[in-house]
N, CA, C and O atoms as a GROMACS GRO file, in nm:
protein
  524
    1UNK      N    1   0.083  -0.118   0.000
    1UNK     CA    2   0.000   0.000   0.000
    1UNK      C    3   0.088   0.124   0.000
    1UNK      O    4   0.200   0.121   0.051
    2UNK      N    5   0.037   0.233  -0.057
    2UNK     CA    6   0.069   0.350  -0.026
    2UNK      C    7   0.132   0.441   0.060
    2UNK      O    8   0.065   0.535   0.104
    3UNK      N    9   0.290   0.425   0.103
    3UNK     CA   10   0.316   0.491   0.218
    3UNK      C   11   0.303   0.414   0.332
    3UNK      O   12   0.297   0.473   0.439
    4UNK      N   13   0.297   0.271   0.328
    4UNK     CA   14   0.244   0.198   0.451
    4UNK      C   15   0.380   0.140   0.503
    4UNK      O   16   0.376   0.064   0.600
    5UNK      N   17   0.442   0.156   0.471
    5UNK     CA   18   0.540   0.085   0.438
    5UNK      C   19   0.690   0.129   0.583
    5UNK      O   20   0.766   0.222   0.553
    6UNK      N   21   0.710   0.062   0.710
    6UNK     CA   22   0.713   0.159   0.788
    6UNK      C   23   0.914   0.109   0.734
    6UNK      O   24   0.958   0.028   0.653
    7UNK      N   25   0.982   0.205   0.828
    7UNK     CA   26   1.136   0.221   0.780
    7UNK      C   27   1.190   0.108   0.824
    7UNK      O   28   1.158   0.054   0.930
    8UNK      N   29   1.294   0.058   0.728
    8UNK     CA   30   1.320  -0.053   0.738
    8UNK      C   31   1.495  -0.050   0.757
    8UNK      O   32   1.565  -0.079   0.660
    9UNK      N   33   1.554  -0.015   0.883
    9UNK     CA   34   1.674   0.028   0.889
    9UNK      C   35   1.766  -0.085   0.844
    9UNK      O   36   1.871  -0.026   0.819
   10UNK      N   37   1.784  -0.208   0.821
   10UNK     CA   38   1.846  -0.295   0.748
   10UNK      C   39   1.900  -0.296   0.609
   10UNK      O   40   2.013  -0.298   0.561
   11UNK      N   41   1.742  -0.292   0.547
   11UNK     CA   42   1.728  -0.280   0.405
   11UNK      C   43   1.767  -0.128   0.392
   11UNK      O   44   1.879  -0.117   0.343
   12UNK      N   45   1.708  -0.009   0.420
   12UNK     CA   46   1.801   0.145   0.393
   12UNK      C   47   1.979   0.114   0.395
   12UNK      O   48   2.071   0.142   0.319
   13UNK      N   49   1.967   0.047   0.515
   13UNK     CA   50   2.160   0.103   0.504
   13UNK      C   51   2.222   0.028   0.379
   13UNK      O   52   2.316   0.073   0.313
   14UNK      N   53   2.149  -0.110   0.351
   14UNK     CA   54   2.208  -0.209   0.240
   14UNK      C   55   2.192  -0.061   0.126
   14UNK      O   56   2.310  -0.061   0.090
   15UNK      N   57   2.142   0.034   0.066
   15UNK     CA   58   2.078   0.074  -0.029
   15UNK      C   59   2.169   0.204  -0.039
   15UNK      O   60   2.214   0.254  -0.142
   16UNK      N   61   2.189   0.256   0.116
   16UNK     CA   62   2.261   0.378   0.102
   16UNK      C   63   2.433   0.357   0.074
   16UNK      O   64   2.513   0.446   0.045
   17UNK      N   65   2.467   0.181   0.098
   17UNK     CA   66   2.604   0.164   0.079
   17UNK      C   67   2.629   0.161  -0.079
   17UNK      O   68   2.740   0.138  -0.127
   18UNK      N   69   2.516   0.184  -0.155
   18UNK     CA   70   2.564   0.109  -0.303
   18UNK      C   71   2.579   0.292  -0.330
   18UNK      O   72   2.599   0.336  -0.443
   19UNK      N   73   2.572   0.348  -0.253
   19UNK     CA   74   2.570   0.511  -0.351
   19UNK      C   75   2.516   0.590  -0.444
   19UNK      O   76   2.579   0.692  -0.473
   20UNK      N   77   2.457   0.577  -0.476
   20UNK     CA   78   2.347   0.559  -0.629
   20UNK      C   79   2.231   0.593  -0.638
   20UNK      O   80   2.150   0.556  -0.723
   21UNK      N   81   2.204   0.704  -0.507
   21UNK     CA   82   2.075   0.760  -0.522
   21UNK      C   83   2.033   0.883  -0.573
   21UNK      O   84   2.039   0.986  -0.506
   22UNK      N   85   1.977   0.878  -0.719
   22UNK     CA   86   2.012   1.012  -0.791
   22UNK      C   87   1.932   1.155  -0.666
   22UNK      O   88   1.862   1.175  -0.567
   23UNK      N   89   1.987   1.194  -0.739
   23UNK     CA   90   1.936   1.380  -0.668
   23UNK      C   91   1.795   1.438  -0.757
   23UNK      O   92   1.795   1.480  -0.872
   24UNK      N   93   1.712   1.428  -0.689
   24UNK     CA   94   1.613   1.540  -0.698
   24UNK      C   95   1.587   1.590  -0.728
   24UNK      O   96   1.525   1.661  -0.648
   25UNK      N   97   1.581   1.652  -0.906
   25UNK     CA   98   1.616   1.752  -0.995
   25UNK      C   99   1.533   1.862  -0.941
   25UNK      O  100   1.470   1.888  -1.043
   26UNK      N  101   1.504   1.914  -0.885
   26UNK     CA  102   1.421   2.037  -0.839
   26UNK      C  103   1.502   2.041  -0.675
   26UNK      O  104   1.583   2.135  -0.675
   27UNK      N  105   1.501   1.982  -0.571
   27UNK     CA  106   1.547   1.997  -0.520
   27UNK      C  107   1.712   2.007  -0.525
   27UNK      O  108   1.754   2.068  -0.427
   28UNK      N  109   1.811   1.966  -0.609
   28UNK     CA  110   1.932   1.995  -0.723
   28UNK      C  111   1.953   2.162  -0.715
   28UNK      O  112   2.043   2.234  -0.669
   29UNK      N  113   1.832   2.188  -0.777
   29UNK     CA  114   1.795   2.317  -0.873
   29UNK      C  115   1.821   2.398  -0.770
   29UNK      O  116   1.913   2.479  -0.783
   30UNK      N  117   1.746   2.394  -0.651
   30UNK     CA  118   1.680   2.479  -0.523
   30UNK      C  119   1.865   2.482  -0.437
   30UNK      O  120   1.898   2.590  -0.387
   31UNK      N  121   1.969   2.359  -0.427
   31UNK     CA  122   2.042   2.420  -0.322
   31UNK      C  123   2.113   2.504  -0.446
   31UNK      O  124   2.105   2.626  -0.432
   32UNK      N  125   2.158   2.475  -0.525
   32UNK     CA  126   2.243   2.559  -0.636
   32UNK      C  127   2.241   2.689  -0.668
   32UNK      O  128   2.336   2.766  -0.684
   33UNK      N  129   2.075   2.717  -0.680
   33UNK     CA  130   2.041   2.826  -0.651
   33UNK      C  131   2.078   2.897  -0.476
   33UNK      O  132   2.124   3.011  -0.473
   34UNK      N  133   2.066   2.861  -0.412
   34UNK     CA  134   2.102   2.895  -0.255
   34UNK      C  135   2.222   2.916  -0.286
   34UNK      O  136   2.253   3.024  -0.334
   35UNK      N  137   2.304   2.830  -0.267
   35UNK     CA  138   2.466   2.848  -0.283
   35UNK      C  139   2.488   2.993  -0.354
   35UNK      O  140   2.530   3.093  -0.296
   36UNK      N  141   2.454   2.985  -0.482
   36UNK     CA  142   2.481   3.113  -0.563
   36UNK      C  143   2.427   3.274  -0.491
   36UNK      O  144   2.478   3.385  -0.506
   37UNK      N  145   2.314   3.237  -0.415
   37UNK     CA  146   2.280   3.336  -0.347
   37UNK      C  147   2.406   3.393  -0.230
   37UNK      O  148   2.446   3.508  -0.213
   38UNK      N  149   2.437   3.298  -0.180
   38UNK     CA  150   2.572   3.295  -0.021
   38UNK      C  151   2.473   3.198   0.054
   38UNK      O  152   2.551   3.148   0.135
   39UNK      N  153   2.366   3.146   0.076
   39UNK     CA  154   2.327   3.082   0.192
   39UNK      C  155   2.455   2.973   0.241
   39UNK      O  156   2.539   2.941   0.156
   40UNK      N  157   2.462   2.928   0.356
   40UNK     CA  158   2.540   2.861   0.389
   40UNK      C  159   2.408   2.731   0.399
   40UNK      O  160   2.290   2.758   0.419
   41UNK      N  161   2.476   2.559   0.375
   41UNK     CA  162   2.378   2.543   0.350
   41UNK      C  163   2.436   2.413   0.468
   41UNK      O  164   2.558   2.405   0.476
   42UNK      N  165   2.348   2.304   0.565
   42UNK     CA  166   2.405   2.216   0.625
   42UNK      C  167   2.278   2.114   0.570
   42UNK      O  168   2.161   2.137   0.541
   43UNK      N  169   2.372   1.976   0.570
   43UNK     CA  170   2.286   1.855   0.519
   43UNK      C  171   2.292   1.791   0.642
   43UNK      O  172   2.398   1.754   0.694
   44UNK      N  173   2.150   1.774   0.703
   44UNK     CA  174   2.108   1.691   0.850
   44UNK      C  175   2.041   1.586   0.794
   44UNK      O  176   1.926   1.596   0.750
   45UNK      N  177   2.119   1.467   0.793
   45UNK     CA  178   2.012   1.357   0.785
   45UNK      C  179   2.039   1.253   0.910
   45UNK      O  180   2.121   1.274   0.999
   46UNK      N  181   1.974   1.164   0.902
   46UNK     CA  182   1.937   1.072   0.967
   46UNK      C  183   2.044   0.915   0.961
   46UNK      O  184   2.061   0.832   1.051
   47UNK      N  185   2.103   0.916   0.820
   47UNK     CA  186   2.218   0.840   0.813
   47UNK      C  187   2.317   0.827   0.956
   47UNK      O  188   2.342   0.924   1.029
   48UNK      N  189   2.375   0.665   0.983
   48UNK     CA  190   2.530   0.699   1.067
   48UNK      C  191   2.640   0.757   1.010
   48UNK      O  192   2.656   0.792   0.893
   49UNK      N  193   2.708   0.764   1.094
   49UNK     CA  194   2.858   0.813   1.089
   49UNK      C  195   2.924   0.758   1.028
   49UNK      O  196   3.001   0.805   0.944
   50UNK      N  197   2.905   0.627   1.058
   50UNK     CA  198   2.972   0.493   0.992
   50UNK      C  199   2.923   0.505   0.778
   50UNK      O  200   2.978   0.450   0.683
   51UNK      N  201   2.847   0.566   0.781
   51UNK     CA  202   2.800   0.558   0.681
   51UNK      C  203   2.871   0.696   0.581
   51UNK      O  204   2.862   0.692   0.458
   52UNK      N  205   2.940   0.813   0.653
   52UNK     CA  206   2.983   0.924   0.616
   52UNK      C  207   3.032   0.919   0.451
   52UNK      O  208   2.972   0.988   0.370
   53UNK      N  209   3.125   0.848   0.416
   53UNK     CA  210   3.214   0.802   0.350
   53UNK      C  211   3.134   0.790   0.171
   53UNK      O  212   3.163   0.852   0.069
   54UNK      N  213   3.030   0.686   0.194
   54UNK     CA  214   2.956   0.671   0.112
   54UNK      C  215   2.866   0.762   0.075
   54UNK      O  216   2.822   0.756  -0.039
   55UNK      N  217   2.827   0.854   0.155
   55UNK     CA  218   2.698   0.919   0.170
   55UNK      C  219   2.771   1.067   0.121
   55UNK      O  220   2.693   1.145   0.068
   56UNK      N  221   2.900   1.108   0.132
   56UNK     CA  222   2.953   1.211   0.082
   56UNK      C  223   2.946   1.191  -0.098
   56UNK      O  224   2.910   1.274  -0.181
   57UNK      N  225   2.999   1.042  -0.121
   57UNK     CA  226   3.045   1.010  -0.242
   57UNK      C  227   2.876   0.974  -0.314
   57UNK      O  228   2.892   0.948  -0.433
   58UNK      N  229   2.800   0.970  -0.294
   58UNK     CA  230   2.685   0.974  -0.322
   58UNK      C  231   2.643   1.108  -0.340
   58UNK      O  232   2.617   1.139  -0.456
   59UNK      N  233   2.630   1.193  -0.255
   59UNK     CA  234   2.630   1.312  -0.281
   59UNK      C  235   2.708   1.414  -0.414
   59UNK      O  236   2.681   1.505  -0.494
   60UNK      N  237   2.806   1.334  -0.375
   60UNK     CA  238   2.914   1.431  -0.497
   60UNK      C  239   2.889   1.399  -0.662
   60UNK      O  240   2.912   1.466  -0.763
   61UNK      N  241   2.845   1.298  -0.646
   61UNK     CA  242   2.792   1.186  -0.786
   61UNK      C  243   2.664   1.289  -0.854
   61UNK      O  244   2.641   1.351  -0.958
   62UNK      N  245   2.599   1.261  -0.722
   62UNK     CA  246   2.460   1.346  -0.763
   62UNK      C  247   2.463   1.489  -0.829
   62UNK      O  248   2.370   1.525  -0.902
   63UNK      N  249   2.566   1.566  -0.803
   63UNK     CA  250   2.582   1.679  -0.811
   63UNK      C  251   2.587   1.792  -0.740
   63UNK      O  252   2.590   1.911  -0.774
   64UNK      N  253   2.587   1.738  -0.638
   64UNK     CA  254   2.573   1.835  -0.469
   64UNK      C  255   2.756   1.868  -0.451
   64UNK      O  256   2.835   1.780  -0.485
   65UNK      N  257   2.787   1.950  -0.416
   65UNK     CA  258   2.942   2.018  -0.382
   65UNK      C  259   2.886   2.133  -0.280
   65UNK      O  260   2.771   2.177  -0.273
   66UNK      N  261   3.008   2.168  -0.198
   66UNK     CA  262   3.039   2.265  -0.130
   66UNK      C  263   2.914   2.275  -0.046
   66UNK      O  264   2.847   2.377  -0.062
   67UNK      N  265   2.878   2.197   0.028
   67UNK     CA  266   2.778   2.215   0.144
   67UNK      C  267   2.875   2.272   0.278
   67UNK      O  268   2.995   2.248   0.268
   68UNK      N  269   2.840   2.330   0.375
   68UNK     CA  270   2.912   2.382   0.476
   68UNK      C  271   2.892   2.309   0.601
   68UNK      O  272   2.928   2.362   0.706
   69UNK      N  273   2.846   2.209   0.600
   69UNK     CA  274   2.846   2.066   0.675
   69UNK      C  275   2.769   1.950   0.678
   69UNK      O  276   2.646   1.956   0.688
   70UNK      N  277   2.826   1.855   0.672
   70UNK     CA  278   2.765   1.732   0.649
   70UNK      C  279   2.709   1.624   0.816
   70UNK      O  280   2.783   1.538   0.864
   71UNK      N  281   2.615   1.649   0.853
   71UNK     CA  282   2.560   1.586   0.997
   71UNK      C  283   2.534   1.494   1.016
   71UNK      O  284   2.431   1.463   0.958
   72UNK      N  285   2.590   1.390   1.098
   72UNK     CA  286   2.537   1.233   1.054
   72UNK      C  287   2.537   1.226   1.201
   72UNK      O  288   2.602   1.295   1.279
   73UNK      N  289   2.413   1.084   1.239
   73UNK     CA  290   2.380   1.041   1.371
   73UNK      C  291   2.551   0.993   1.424
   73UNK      O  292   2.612   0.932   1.336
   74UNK      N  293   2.615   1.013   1.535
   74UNK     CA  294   2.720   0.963   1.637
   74UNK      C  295   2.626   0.849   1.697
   74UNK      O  296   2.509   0.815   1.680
   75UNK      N  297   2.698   0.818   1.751
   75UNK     CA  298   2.704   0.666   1.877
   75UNK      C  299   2.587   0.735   1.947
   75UNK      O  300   2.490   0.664   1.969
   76UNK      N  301   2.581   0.862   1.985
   76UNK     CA  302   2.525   0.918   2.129
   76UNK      C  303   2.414   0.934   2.058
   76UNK      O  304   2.317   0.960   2.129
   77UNK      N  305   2.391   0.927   1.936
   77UNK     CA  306   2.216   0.974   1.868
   77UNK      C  307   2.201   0.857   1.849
   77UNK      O  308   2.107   0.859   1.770
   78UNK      N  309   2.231   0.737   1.867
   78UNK     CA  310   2.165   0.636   1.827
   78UNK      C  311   2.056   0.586   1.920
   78UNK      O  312   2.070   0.551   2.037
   79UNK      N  313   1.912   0.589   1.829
   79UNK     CA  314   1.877   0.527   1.926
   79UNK      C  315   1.719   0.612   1.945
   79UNK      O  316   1.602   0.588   1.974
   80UNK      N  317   1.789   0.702   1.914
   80UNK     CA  318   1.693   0.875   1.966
   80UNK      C  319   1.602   0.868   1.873
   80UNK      O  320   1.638   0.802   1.776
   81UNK      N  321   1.443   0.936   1.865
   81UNK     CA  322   1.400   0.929   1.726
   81UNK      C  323   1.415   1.048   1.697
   81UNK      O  324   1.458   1.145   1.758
   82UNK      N  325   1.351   1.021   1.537
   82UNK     CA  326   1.443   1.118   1.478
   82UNK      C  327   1.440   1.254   1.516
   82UNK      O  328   1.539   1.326   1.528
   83UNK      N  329   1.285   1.297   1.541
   83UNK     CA  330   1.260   1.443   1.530
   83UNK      C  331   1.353   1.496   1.650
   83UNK      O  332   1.418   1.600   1.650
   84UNK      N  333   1.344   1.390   1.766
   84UNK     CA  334   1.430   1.452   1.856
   84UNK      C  335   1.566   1.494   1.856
   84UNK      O  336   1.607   1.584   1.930
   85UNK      N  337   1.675   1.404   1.733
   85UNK     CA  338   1.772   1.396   1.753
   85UNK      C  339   1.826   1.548   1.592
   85UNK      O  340   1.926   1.619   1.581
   86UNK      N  341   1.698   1.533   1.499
   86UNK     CA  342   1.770   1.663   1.424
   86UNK      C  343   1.662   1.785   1.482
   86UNK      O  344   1.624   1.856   1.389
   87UNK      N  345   1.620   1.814   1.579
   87UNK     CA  346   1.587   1.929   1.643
   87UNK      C  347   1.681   1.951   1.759
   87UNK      O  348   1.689   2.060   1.816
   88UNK      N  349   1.752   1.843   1.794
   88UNK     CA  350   1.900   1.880   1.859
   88UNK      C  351   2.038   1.949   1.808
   88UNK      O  352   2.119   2.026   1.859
   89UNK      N  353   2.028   1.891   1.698
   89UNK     CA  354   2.132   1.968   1.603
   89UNK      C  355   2.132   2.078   1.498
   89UNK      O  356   2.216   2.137   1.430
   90UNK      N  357   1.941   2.082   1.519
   90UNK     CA  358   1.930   2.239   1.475
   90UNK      C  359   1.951   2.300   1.582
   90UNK      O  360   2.044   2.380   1.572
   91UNK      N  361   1.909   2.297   1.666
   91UNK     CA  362   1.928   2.401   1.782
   91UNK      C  363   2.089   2.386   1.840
   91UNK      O  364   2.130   2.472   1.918
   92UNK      N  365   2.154   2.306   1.811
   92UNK     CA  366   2.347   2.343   1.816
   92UNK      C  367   2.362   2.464   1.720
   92UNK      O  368   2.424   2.569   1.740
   93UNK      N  369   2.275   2.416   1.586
   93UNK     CA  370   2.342   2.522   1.494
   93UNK      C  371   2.302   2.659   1.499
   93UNK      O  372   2.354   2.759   1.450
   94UNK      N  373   2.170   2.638   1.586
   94UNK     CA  374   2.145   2.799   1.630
   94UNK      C  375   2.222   2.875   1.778
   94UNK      O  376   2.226   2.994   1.808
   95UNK      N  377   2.269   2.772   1.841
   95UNK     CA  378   2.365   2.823   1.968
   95UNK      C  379   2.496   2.843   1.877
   95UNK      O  380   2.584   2.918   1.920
   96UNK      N  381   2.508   2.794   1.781
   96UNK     CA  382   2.639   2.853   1.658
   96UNK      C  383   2.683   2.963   1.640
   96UNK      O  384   2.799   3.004   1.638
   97UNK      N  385   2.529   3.044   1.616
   97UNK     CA  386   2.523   3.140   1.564
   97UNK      C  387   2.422   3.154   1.419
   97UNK      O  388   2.388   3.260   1.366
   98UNK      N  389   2.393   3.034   1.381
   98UNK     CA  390   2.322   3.066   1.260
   98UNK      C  391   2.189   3.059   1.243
   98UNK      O  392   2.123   2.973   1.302
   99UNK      N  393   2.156   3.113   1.194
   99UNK     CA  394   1.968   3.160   1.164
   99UNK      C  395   1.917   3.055   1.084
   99UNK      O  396   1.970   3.053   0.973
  100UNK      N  397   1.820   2.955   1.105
  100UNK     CA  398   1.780   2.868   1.033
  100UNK      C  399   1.638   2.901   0.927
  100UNK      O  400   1.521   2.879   0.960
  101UNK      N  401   1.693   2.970   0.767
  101UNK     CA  402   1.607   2.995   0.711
  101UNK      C  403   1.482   2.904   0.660
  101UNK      O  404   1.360   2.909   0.665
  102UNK      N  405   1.596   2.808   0.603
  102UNK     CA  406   1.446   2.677   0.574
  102UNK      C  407   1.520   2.583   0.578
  102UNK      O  408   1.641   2.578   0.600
  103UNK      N  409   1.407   2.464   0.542
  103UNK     CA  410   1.428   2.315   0.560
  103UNK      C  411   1.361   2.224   0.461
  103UNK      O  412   1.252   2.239   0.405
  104UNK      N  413   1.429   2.145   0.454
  104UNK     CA  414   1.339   2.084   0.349
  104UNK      C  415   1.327   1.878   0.411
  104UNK      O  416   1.382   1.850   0.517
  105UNK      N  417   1.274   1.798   0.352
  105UNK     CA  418   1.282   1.686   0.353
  105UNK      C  419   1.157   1.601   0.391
  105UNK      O  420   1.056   1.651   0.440
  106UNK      N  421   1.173   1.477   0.365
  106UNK     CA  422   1.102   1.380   0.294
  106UNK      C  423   1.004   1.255   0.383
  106UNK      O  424   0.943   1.155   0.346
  107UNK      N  425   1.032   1.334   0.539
  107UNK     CA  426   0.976   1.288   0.667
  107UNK      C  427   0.922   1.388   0.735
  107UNK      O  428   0.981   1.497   0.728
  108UNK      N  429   0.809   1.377   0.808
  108UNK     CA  430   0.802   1.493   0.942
  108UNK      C  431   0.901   1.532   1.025
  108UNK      O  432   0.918   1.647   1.063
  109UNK      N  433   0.985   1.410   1.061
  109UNK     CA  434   1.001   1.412   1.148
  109UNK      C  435   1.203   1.477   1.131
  109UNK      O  436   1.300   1.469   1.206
  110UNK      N  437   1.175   1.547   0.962
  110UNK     CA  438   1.317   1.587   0.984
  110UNK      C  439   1.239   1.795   0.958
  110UNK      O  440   1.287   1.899   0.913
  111UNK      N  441   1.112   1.757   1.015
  111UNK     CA  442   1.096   1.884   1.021
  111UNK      C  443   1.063   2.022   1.166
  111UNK      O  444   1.111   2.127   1.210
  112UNK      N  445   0.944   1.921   1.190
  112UNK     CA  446   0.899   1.917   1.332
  112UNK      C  447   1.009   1.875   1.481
  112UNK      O  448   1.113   1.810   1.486
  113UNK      N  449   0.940   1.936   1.573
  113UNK     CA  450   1.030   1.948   1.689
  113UNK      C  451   1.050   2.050   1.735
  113UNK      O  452   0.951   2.120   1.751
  114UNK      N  453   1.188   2.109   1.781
  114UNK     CA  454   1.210   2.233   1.854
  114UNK      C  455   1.320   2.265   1.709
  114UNK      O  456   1.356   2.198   1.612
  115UNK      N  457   1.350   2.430   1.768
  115UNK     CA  458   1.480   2.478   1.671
  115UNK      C  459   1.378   2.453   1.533
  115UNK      O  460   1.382   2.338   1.490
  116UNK      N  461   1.331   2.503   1.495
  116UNK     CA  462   1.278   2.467   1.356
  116UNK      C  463   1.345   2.634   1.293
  116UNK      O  464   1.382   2.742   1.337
  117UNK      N  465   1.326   2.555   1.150
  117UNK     CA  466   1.361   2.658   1.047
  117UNK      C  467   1.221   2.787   1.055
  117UNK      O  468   1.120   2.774   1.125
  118UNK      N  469   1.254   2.914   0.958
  118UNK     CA  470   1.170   2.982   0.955
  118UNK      C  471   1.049   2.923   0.876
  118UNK      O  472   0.940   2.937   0.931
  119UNK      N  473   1.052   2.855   0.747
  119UNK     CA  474   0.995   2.801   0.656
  119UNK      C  475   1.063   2.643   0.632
  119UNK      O  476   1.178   2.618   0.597
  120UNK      N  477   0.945   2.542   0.664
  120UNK     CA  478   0.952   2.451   0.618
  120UNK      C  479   0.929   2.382   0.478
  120UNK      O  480   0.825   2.413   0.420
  121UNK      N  481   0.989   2.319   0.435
  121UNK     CA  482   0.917   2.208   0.331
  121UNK      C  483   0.932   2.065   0.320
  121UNK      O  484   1.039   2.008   0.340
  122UNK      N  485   0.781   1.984   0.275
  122UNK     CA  486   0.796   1.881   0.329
  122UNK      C  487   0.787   1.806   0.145
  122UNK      O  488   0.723   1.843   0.046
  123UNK      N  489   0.865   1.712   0.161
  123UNK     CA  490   0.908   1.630   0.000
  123UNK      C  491   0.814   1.500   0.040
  123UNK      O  492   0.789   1.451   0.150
  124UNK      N  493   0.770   1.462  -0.100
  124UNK     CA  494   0.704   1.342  -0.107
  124UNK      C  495   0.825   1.221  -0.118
  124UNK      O  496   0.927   1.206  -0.185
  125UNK      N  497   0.750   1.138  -0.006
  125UNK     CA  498   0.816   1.024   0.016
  125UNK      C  499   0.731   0.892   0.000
  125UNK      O  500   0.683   0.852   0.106
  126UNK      N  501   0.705   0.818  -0.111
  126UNK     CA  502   0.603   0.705  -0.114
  126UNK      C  503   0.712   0.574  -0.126
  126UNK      O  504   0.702   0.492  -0.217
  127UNK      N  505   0.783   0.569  -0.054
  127UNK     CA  506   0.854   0.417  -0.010
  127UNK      C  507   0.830   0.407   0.100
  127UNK      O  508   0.795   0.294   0.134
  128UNK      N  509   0.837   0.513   0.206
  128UNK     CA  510   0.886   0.466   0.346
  128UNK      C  511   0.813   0.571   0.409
  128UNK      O  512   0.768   0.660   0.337
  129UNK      N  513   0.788   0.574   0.593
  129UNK     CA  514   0.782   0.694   0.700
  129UNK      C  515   0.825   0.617   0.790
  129UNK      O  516   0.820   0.494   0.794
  130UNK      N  517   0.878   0.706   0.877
  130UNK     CA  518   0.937   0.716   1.006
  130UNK      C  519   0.856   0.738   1.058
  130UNK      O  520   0.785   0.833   1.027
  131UNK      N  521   0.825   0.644   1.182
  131UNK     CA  522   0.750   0.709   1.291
  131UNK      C  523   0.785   0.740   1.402
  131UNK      O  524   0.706   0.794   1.479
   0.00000   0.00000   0.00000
Protein backbone atom coordinates (compact mmCIF):
# COMPACT_ATOMS: atom_id res chain seq x y z
CA UNK A 1 0.00 0.00 0.00
CA UNK A 2 0.69 3.50 -0.26
CA UNK A 3 3.16 4.91 2.19
CA UNK A 4 2.44 1.98 4.51
CA UNK A 5 5.40 0.85 4.38
CA UNK A 6 7.13 1.59 7.88
CA UNK A 7 11.36 2.21 7.80
CA UNK A 8 13.20 -0.53 7.38
CA UNK A 9 16.74 0.28 8.89
CA UNK A 10 18.46 -2.95 7.48
CA UNK A 11 17.29 -2.80 4.05
CA UNK A 12 18.01 1.45 3.93
CA UNK A 13 21.60 1.03 5.04
CA UNK A 14 22.08 -2.09 2.40
CA UNK A 15 20.78 0.74 -0.29
CA UNK A 16 22.61 3.78 1.02
CA UNK A 17 26.04 1.64 0.79
CA UNK A 18 25.64 1.09 -3.03
CA UNK A 19 25.70 5.11 -3.51
CA UNK A 20 23.47 5.59 -6.29
CA UNK A 21 20.75 7.60 -5.21
CA UNK A 22 20.12 10.12 -7.91
CA UNK A 23 19.36 13.80 -6.68
CA UNK A 24 16.13 15.40 -6.98
CA UNK A 25 16.16 17.52 -9.95
CA UNK A 26 14.21 20.37 -8.39
CA UNK A 27 15.47 19.97 -5.19
CA UNK A 28 19.32 19.95 -7.23
CA UNK A 29 17.95 23.17 -8.73
CA UNK A 30 16.80 24.79 -5.23
CA UNK A 31 20.42 24.20 -3.23
CA UNK A 32 22.43 25.59 -6.36
CA UNK A 33 20.41 28.26 -6.51
CA UNK A 34 21.02 28.95 -2.55
CA UNK A 35 24.67 28.48 -2.83
CA UNK A 36 24.81 31.13 -5.63
CA UNK A 37 22.80 33.36 -3.47
CA UNK A 38 25.72 32.95 -0.21
CA UNK A 39 23.27 30.82 1.92
CA UNK A 40 25.40 28.61 3.89
CA UNK A 41 23.78 25.43 3.50
CA UNK A 42 24.05 22.16 6.25
CA UNK A 43 22.86 18.55 5.19
CA UNK A 44 21.08 16.91 8.50
CA UNK A 45 20.12 13.57 7.85
CA UNK A 46 19.37 10.71 9.67
CA UNK A 47 22.18 8.40 8.13
CA UNK A 48 25.30 6.99 10.67
CA UNK A 49 28.58 8.13 10.89
CA UNK A 50 29.72 4.93 9.93
CA UNK A 51 28.00 5.57 6.81
CA UNK A 52 29.83 9.24 6.16
CA UNK A 53 32.14 8.02 3.50
CA UNK A 54 29.56 6.71 1.12
CA UNK A 55 26.98 9.19 1.70
CA UNK A 56 29.53 12.11 0.82
CA UNK A 57 30.45 10.10 -2.42
CA UNK A 58 26.85 9.75 -3.22
CA UNK A 59 26.30 13.12 -2.81
CA UNK A 60 29.14 14.31 -4.97
CA UNK A 61 27.92 11.86 -7.86
CA UNK A 62 24.60 13.46 -7.63
CA UNK A 63 25.82 16.79 -8.11
CA UNK A 64 25.73 18.35 -4.69
CA UNK A 65 29.42 20.18 -3.82
CA UNK A 66 30.39 22.65 -1.30
CA UNK A 67 27.78 22.15 1.44
CA UNK A 68 29.12 23.82 4.76
CA UNK A 69 28.46 20.66 6.75
CA UNK A 70 27.65 17.32 6.49
CA UNK A 71 25.60 15.86 9.97
CA UNK A 72 25.37 12.33 10.54
CA UNK A 73 23.80 10.41 13.71
CA UNK A 74 27.20 9.63 16.37
CA UNK A 75 27.04 6.66 18.77
CA UNK A 76 25.25 9.18 21.29
CA UNK A 77 22.16 9.74 18.68
CA UNK A 78 21.65 6.36 18.27
CA UNK A 79 18.77 5.27 19.26
CA UNK A 80 16.92 8.75 19.66
CA UNK A 81 14.00 9.29 17.26
CA UNK A 82 14.43 11.18 14.78
CA UNK A 83 12.60 14.43 15.30
CA UNK A 84 14.30 14.52 18.57
CA UNK A 85 17.72 13.96 17.53
CA UNK A 86 17.70 16.63 14.24
CA UNK A 87 15.87 19.29 16.43
CA UNK A 88 19.00 18.80 18.59
CA UNK A 89 21.32 19.68 16.03
CA UNK A 90 19.30 22.39 14.75
CA UNK A 91 19.28 24.01 17.82
CA UNK A 92 23.47 23.43 18.16
CA UNK A 93 23.42 25.22 14.94
CA UNK A 94 21.45 27.99 16.30
CA UNK A 95 23.65 28.23 19.68
CA UNK A 96 26.39 28.53 16.58
CA UNK A 97 25.23 31.40 15.64
CA UNK A 98 23.22 30.66 12.60
CA UNK A 99 19.68 31.60 11.64
CA UNK A 100 17.80 28.68 10.33
CA UNK A 101 16.07 29.95 7.11
CA UNK A 102 14.46 26.77 5.74
CA UNK A 103 14.28 23.15 5.60
CA UNK A 104 13.39 20.84 3.49
CA UNK A 105 12.82 16.85 3.53
CA UNK A 106 11.02 13.81 2.94
CA UNK A 107 9.77 12.88 6.67
CA UNK A 108 8.02 14.93 9.42
CA UNK A 109 10.01 14.12 11.48
CA UNK A 110 13.17 15.87 9.84
CA UNK A 111 10.96 18.84 10.21
CA UNK A 112 8.99 19.17 13.32
CA UNK A 113 10.30 19.48 16.89
CA UNK A 114 12.10 22.33 18.54
CA UNK A 115 14.80 24.78 16.71
CA UNK A 116 12.78 24.67 13.56
CA UNK A 117 13.61 26.58 10.47
CA UNK A 118 11.70 29.82 9.55
CA UNK A 119 9.95 28.01 6.56
CA UNK A 120 9.52 24.51 6.18
CA UNK A 121 9.17 22.08 3.31
CA UNK A 122 7.96 18.81 3.29
CA UNK A 123 9.08 16.30 -0.01
CA UNK A 124 7.04 13.42 -1.07
CA UNK A 125 8.16 10.24 0.16
CA UNK A 126 6.03 7.05 -1.14
CA UNK A 127 8.54 4.17 -0.10
CA UNK A 128 8.86 4.66 3.46
CA UNK A 129 7.82 6.95 7.00
CA UNK A 130 9.37 7.16 10.06
CA UNK A 131 7.50 7.09 12.91
Amino acid sequence: MFRLEEFDEKSFDAWVDLADAPALPASLSLYEELQQLGFKIFLLTGRSEHQRNVTETNLRRSGYSNWERLILRSASDQGKPATLYKSERRSELKYEGYRLHGSSGDQWSDLLGFAQAQRSFKLPNPMYYIP
